[in-house]
ZARO-53522 format. One record per residue: x, y, z of N, C-alpha, C, O in turn; residue number from 1; residue in three letters. Coordinates in steps of 0.001 Angstrom, whole numbers, plus 500000, padded with zeros to 6 digits. Layout:
! ZARO-53522
[[X Y Z] [X Y Z] [X Y Z] [X Y Z] NUM "Ala"] ...
! end
This chain:
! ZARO-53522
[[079571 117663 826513] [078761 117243 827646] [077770 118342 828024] [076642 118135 828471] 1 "Unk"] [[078412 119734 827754] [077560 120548 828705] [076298 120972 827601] [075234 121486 827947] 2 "Unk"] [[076692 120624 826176] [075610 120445 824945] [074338 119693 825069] [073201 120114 824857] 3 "Unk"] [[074847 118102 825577] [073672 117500 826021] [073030 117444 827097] [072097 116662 827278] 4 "Unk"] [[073616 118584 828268] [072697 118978 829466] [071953 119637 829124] [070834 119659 829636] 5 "Unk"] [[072404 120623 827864] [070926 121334 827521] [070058 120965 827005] [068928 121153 827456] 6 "Unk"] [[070380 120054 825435] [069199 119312 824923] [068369 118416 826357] [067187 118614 826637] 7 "Unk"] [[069050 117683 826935] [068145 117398 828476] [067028 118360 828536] [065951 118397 827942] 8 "Unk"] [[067665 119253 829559] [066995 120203 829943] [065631 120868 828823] [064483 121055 829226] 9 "Unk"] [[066057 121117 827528] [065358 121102 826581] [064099 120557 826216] [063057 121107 825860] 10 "Unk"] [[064474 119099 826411] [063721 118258 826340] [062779 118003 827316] [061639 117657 827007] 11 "Unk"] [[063272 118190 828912] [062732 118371 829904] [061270 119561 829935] [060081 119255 830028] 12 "Unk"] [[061732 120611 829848] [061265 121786 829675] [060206 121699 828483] [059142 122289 828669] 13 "Unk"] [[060299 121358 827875] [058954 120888 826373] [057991 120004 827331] [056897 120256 827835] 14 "Unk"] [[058614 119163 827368] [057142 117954 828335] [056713 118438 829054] [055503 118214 829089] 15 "Unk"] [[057269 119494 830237] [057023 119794 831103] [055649 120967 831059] [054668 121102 831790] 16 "Unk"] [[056144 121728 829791] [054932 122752 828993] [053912 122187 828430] [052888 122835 828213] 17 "Unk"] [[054025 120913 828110] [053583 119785 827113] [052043 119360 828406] [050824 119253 828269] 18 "Unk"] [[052840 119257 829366] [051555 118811 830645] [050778 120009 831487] [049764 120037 832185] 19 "Unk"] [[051687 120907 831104] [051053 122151 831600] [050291 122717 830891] [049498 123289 831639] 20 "Unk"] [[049988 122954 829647] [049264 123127 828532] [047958 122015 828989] [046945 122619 829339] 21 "Unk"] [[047914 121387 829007] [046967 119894 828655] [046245 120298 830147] [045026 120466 830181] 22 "Unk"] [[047293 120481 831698] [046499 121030 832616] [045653 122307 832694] [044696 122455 833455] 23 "Unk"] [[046209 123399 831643] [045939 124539 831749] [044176 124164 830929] [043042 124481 831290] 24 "Unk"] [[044635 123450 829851] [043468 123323 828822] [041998 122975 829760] [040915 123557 829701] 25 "Unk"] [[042459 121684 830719] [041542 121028 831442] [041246 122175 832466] [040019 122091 832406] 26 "Unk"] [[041429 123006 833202] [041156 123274 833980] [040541 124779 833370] [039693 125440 833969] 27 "Unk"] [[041023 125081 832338] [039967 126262 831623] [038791 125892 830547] [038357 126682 829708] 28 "Unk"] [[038385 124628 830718] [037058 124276 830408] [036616 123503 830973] [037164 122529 831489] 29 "Unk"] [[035473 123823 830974] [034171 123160 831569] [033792 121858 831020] [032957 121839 830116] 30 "Unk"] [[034305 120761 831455] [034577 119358 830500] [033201 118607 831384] [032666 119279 832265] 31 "Unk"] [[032791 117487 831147] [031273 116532 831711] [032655 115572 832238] [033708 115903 831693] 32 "Unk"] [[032737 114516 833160] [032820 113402 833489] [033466 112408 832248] [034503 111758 832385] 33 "Unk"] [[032754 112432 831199] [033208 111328 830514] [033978 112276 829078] [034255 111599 828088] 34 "Unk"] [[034235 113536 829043] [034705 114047 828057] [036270 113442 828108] [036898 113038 829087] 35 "Unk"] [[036719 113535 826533] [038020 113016 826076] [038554 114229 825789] [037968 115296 825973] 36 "Unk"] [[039411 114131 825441] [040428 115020 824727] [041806 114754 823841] [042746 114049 824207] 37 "Unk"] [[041710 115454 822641] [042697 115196 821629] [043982 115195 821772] [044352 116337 822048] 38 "Unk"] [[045116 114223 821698] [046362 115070 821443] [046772 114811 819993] [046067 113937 819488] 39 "Unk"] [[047911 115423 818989] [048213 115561 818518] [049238 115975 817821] [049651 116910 818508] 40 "Unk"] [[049958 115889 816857] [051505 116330 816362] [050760 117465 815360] [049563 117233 815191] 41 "Unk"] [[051226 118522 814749] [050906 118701 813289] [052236 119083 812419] [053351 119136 812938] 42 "Unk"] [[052026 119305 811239] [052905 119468 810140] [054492 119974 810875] [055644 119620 810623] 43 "Unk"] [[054093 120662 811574] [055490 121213 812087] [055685 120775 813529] [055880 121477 814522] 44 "Unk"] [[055631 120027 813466] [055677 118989 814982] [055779 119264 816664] [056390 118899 817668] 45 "Unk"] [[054463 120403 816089] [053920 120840 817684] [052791 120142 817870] [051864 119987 817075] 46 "Unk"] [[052913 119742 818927] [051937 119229 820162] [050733 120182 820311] [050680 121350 820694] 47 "Unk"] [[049522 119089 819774] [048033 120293 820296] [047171 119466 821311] [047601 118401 821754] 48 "Unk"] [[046195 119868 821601] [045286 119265 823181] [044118 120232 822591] [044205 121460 822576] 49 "Unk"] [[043108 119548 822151] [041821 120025 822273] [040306 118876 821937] [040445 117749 821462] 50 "Unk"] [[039048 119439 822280] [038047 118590 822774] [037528 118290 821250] [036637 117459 821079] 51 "Unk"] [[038102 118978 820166] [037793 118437 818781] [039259 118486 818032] [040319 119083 818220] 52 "Unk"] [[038632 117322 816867] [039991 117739 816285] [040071 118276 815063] [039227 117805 814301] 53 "Unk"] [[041237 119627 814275] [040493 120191 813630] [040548 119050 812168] [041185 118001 812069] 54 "Unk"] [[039691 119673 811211] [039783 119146 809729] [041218 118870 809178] [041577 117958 808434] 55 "Unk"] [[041891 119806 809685] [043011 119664 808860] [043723 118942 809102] [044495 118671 808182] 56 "Unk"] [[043979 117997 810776] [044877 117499 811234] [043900 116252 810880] [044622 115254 810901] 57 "Unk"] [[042587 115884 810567] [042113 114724 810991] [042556 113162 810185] [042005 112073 810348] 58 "Unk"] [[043708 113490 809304] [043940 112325 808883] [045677 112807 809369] [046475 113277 808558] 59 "Unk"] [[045986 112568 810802] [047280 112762 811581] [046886 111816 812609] [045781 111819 813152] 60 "Unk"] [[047836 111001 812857] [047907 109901 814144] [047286 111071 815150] [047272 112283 814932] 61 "Unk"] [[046717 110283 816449] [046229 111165 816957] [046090 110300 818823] [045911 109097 818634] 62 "Unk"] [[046125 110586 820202] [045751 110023 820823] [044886 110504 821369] [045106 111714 821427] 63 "Unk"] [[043513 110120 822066] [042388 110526 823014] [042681 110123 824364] [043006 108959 824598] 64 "Unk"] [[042597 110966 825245] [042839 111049 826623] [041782 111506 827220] [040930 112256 826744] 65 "Unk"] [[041844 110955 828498] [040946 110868 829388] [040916 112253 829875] [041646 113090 829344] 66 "Unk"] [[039863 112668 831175] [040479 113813 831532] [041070 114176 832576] [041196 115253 833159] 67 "Unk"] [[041708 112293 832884] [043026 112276 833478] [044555 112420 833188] [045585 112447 833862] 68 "Unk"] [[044078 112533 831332] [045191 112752 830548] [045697 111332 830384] [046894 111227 830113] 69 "Unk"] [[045240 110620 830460] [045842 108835 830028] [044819 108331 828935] [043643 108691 828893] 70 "Unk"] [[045533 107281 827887] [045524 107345 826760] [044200 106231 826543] [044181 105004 826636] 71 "Unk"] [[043384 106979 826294] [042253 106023 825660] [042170 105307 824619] [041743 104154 824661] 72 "Unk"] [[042423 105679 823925] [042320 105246 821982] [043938 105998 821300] [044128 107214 821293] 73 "Unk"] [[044735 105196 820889] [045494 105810 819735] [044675 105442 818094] [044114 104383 817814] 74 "Unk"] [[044794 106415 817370] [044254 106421 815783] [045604 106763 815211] [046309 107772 815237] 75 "Unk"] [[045698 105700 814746] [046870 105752 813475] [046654 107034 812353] [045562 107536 812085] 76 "Unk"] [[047829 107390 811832] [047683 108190 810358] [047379 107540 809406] [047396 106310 809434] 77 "Unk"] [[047022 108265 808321] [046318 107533 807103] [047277 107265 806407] [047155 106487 805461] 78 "Unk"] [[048631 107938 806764] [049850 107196 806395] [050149 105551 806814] [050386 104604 806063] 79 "Unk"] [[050075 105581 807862] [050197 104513 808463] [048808 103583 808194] [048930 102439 807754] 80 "Unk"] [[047487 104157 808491] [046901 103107 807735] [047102 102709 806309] [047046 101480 806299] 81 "Unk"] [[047291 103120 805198] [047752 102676 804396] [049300 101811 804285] [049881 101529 803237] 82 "Unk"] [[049464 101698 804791] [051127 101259 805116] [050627 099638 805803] [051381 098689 805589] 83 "Unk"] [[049434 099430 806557] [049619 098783 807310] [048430 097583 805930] [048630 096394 805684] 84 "Unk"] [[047401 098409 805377] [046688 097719 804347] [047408 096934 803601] [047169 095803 803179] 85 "Unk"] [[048636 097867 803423] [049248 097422 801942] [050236 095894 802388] [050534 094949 801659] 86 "Unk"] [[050498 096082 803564] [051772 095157 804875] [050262 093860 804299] [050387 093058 803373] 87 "Unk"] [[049357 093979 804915] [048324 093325 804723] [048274 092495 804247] [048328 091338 804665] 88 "Unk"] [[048083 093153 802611] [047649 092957 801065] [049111 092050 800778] [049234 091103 800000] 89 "Unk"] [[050129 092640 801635] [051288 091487 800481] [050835 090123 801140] [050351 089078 800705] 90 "Unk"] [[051236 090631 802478] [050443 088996 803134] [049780 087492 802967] [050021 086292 803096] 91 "Unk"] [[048531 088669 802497] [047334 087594 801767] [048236 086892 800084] [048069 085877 799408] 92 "Unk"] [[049094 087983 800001] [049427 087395 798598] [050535 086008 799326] [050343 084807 799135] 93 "Unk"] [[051256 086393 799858] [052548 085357 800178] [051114 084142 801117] [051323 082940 800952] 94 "Unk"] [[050138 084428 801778] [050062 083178 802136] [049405 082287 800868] [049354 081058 800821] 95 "Unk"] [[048892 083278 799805] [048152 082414 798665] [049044 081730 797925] [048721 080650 797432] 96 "Unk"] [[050069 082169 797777] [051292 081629 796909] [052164 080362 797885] [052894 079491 797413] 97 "Unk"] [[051846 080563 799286] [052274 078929 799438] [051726 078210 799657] [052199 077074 799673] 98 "Unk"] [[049955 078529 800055] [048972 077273 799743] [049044 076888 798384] [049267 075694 798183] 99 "Unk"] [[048859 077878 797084] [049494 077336 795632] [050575 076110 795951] [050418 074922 795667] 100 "Unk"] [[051395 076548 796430] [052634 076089 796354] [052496 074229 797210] [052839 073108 796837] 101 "Unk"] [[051976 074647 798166] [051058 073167 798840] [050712 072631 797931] [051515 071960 797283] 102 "Unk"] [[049567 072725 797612] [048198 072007 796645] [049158 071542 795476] [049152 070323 795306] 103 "Unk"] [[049974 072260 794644] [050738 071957 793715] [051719 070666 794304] [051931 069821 793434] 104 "Unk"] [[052159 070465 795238] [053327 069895 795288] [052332 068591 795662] [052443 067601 794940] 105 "Unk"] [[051404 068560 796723] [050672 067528 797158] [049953 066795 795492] [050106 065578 795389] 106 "Unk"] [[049443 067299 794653] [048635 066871 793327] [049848 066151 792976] [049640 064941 792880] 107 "Unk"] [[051615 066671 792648] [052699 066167 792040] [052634 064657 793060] [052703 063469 792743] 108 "Unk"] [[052537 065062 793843] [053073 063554 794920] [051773 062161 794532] [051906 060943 794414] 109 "Unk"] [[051022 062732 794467] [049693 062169 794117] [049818 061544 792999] [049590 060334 793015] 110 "Unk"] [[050271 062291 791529] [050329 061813 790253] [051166 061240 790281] [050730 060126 789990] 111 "Unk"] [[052255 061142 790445] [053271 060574 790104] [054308 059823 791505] [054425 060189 792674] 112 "Unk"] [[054906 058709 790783] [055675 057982 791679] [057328 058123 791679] [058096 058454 792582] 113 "Unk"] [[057557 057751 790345] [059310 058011 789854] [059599 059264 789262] [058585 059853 788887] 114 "Unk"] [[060737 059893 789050] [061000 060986 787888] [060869 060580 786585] [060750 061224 785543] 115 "Unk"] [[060912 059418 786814] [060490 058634 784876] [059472 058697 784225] [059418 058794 782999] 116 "Unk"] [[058103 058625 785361] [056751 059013 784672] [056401 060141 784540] [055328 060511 784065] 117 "Unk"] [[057403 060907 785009] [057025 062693 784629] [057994 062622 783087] [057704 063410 782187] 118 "Unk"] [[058882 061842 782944] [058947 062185 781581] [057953 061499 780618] [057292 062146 779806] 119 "Unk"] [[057893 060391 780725] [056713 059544 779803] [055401 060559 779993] [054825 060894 778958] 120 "Unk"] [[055069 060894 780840] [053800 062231 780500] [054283 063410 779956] [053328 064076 779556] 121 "Unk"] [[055298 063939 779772] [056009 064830 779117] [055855 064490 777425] [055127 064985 776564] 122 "Unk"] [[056677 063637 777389] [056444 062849 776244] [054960 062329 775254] [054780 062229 774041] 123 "Unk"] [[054275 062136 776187] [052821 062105 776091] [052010 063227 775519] [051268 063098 774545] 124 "Unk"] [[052198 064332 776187] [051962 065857 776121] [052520 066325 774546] [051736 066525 773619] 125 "Unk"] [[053865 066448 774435] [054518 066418 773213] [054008 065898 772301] [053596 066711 771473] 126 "Unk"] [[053764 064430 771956] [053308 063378 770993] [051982 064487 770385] [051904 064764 769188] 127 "Unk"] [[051290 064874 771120] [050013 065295 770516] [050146 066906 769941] [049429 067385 769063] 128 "Unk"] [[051279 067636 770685] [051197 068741 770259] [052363 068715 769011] [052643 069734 768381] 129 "Unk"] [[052833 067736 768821] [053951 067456 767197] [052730 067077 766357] [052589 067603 765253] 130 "Unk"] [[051912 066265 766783] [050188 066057 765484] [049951 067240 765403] [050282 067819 764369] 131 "Unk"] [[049482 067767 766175] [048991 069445 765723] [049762 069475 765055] [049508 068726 764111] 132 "Unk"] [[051221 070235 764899] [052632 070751 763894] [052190 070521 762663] [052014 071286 761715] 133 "Unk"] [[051970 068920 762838] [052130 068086 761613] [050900 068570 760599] [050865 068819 759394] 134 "Unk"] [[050056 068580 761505] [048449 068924 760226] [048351 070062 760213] [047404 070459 759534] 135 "Unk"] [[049102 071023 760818] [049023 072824 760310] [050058 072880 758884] [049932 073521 757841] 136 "Unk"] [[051071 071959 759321] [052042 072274 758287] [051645 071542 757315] [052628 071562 756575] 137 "Unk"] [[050830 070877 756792] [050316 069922 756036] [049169 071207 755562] [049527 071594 754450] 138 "Unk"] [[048115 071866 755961] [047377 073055 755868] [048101 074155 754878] [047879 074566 753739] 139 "Unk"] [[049305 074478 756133] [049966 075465 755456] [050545 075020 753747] [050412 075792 752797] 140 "Unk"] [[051002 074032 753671] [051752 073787 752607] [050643 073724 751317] [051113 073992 750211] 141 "Unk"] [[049533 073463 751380] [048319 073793 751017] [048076 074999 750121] [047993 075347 748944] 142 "Unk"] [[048018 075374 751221] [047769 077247 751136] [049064 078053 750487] [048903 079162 749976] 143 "Unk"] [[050151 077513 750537] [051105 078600 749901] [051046 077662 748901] [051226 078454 747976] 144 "Unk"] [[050881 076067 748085] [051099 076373 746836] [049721 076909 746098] [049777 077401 744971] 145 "Unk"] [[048637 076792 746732] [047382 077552 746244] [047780 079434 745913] [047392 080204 745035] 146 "Unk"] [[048435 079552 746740] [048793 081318 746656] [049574 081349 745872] [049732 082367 745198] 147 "Unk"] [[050367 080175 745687] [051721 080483 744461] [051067 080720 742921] [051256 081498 741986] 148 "Unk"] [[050135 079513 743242] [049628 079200 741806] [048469 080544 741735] [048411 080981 740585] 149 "Unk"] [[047879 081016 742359] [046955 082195 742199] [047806 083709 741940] [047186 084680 741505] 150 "Unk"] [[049382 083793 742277] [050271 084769 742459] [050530 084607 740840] [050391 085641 740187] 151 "Unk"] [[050835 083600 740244] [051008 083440 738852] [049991 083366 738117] [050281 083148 736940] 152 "Unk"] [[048309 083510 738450] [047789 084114 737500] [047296 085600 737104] [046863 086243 736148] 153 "Unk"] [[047612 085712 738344] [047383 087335 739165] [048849 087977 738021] [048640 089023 737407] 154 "Unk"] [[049810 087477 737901] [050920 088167 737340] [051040 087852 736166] [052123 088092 735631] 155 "Unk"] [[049724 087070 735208] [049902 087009 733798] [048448 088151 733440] [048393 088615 732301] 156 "Unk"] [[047675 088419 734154] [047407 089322 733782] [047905 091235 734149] [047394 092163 733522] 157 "Unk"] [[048578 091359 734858] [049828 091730 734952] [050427 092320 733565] [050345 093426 733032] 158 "Unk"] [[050974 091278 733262] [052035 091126 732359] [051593 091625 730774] [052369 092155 729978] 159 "Unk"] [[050117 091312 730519] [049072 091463 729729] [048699 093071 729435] [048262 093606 728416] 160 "Unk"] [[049048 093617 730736] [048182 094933 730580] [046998 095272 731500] [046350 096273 731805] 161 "Unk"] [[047026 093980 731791] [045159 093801 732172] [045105 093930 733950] [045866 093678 734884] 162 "Unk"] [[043721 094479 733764] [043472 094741 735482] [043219 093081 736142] [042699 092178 735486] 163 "Unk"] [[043575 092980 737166] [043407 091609 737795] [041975 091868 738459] [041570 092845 739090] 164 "Unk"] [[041236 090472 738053] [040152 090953 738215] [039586 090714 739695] [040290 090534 740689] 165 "Unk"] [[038751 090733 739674] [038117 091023 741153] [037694 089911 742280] [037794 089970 743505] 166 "Unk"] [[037101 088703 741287] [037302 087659 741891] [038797 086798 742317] [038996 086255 743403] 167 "Unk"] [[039584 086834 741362] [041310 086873 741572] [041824 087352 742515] [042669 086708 743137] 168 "Unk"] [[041473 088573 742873] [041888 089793 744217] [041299 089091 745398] [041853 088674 746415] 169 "Unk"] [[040060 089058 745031] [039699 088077 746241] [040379 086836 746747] [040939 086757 747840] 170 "Unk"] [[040281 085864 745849] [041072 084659 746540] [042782 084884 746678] [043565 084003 747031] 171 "Unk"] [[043138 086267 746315] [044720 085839 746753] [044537 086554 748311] [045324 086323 749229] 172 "Unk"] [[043297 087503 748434] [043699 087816 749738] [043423 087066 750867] [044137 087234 751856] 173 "Unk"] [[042282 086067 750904] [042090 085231 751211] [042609 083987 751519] [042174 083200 752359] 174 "Unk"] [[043816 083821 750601] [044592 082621 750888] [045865 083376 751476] [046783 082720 751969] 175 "Unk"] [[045894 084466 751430] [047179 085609 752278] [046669 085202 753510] [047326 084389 754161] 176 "Unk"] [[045545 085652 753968] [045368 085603 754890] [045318 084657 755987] [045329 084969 757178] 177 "Unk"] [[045236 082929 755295] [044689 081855 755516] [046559 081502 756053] [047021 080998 757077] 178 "Unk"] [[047067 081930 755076] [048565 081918 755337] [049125 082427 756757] [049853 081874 757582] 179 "Unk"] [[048480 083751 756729] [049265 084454 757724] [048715 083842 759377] [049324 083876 760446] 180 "Unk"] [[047447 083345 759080] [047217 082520 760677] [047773 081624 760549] [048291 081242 761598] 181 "Unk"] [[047969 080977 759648] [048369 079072 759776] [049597 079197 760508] [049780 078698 761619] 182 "Unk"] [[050689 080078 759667] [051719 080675 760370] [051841 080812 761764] [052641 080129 762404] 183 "Unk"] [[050772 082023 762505] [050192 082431 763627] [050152 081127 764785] [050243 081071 766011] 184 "Unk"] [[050023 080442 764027] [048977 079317 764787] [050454 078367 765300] [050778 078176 766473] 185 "Unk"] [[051307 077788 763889] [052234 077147 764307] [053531 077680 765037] [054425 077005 765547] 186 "Unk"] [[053430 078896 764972] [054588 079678 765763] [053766 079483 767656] [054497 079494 768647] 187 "Unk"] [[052163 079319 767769] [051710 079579 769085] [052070 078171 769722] [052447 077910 770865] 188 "Unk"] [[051852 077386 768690] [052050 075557 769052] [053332 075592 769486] [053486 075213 770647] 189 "Unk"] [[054498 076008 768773] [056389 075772 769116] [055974 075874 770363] [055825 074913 771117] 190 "Unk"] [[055698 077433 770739] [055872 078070 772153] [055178 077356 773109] [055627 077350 774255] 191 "Unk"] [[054046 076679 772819] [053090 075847 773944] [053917 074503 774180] [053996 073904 775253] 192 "Unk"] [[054393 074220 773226] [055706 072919 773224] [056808 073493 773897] [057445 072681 774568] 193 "Unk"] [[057195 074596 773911] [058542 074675 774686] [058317 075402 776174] [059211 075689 776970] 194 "Unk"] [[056739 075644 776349] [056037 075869 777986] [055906 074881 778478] [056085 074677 779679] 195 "Unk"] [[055493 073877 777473] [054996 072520 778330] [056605 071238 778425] [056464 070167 779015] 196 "Unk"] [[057716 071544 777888] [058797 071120 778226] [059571 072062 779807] [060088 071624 780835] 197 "Unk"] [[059400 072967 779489] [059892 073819 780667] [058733 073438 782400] [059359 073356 783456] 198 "Unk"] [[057729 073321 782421] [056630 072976 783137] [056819 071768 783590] [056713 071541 784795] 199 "Unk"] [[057171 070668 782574] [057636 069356 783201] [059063 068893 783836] [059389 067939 784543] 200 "Unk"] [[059880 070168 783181] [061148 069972 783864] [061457 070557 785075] [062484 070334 785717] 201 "Unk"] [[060240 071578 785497] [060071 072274 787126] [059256 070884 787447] [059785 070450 788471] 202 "Unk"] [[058642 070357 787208] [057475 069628 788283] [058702 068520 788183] [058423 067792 789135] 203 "Unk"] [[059799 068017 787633] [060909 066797 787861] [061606 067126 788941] [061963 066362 789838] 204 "Unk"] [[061851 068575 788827] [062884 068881 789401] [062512 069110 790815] [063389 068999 791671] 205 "Unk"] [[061282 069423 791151] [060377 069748 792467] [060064 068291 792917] [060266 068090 794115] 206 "Unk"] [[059603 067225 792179] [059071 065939 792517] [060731 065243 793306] [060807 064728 794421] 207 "Unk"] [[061816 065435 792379] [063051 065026 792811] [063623 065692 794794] [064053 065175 795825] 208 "Unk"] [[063309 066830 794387] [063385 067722 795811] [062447 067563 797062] [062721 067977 798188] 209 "Unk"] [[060890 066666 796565] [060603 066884 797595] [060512 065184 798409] [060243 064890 799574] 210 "Unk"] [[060888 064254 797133] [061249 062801 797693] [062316 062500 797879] [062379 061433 798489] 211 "Unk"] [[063746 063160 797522] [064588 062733 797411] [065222 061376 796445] [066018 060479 796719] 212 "Unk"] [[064479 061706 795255] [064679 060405 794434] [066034 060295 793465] [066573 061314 793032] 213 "Unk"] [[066438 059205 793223] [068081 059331 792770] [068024 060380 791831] [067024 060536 791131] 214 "Unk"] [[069390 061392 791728] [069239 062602 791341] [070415 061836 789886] [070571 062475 788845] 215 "Unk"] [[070952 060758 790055] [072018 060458 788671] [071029 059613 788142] [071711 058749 787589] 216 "Unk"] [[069965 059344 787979] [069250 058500 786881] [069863 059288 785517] [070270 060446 785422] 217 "Unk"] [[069785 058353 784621] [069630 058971 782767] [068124 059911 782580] [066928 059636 782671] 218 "Unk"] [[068668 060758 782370] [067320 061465 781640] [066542 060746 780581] [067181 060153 779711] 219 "Unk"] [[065293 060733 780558] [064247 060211 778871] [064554 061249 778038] [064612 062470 778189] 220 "Unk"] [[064773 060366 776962] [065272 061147 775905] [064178 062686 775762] [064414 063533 774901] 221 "Unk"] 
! end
């Protein structure tokens, strides 16, 4: 107990220097009518009072007082302004992400009526990206027996002794290459097929949640 009579007192005794300082300041300069005056914390968390503030403190919260000593303007730290930008910045993000989230759900309500026609457009979607599959792999199959059959003439001269010649070099790299996108291409199609299955099974599952539509229907195949 008799510990925290002193921090009291302590505490007492600081403010008390704290206003006496700030009186002493005012009354040993020659201030105009409308002059302000600084207060301030710095690094080591003393209290300053003066009619400028220096460079070093000027990005430190700061209050301006009258030269009644009452608080005109508080200026945040540049800690705190940044703190408060960034508070901001998420803001703008969370309100953009649930107008997204609006506009998206309102377009779903719009397009569609049952969970059934989100699969038949699912299905729809699919149908065209299995044609693609179909005529790359129809391409591809192309191209590797063209490379097979160019790999076996490439390896009878080879076999011969003989340098493979130059036009030969050319078309096997060429059909390597023709290979290695076709490839490229049908590995990008799977993945756009298994985005655009995943995409329709959030917009079912959101369309179901936001009408409440029977949740035991049979799934489309």
């Amino acid at each position: 107990m008799l510990r925290n009579l002193r921090q009291c007192k302590t505490t007492a005794l600081n403010t008390a220097l704290s206003r006496g300082l700030f009186a002493l300041l005012l009354a040993g300069v020659a201030l105009p009518a409308e002059a302000k005056i600084y207060r301030w914390v710095d690094a080591q968390g003393k209290v300053h009072y003066s009619d400028t503030l220096p460079v070093r403190d000027s990005g430190r919260g700061n209050d301006l007082l009258s030269k009644d000593g009452l608080i005109v303007k508080h200026h945040d730290s540049e800690a705190q302004k940044k703190a408060q930008e960034a508070a901001a910045a998420a803001e703008r993000v969370q309100r953009e992400a649930e107008l997204k989230k609006q506009r998206r759900d309102q377009a779903l309500l719009a397009t569609y009526t049952t969970p059934q026609e989100i699969d038949l457009a699912r299905d729809r979607a699919l149908d065209n990206y299995r044609l693609v599959a179909k005529s790359m792999q129809m391409r591809l199959d192309q191209v590797q027996a063209n490379l097979t059959e160019l790999q076996g003439r490439a390896a009878s001269f080879t076999r011969a002794n003989k340098p493979v010649p130059a036009y030969l070099g050319a078309e096997l790299a060429r059909a390597q290459s023709d290979q290695a996108a076709l490839t490229a291409e049908i590995e990008q199609n799977r993945q756009t097929m298994a985005q655009t299955r995943a995409q329709y099974a959030a917009d079912k599952a959101r369309f179901i949640e936001l009408t409440g539509a029977d949740k035991g229907a049979p799934p489309a195949p």
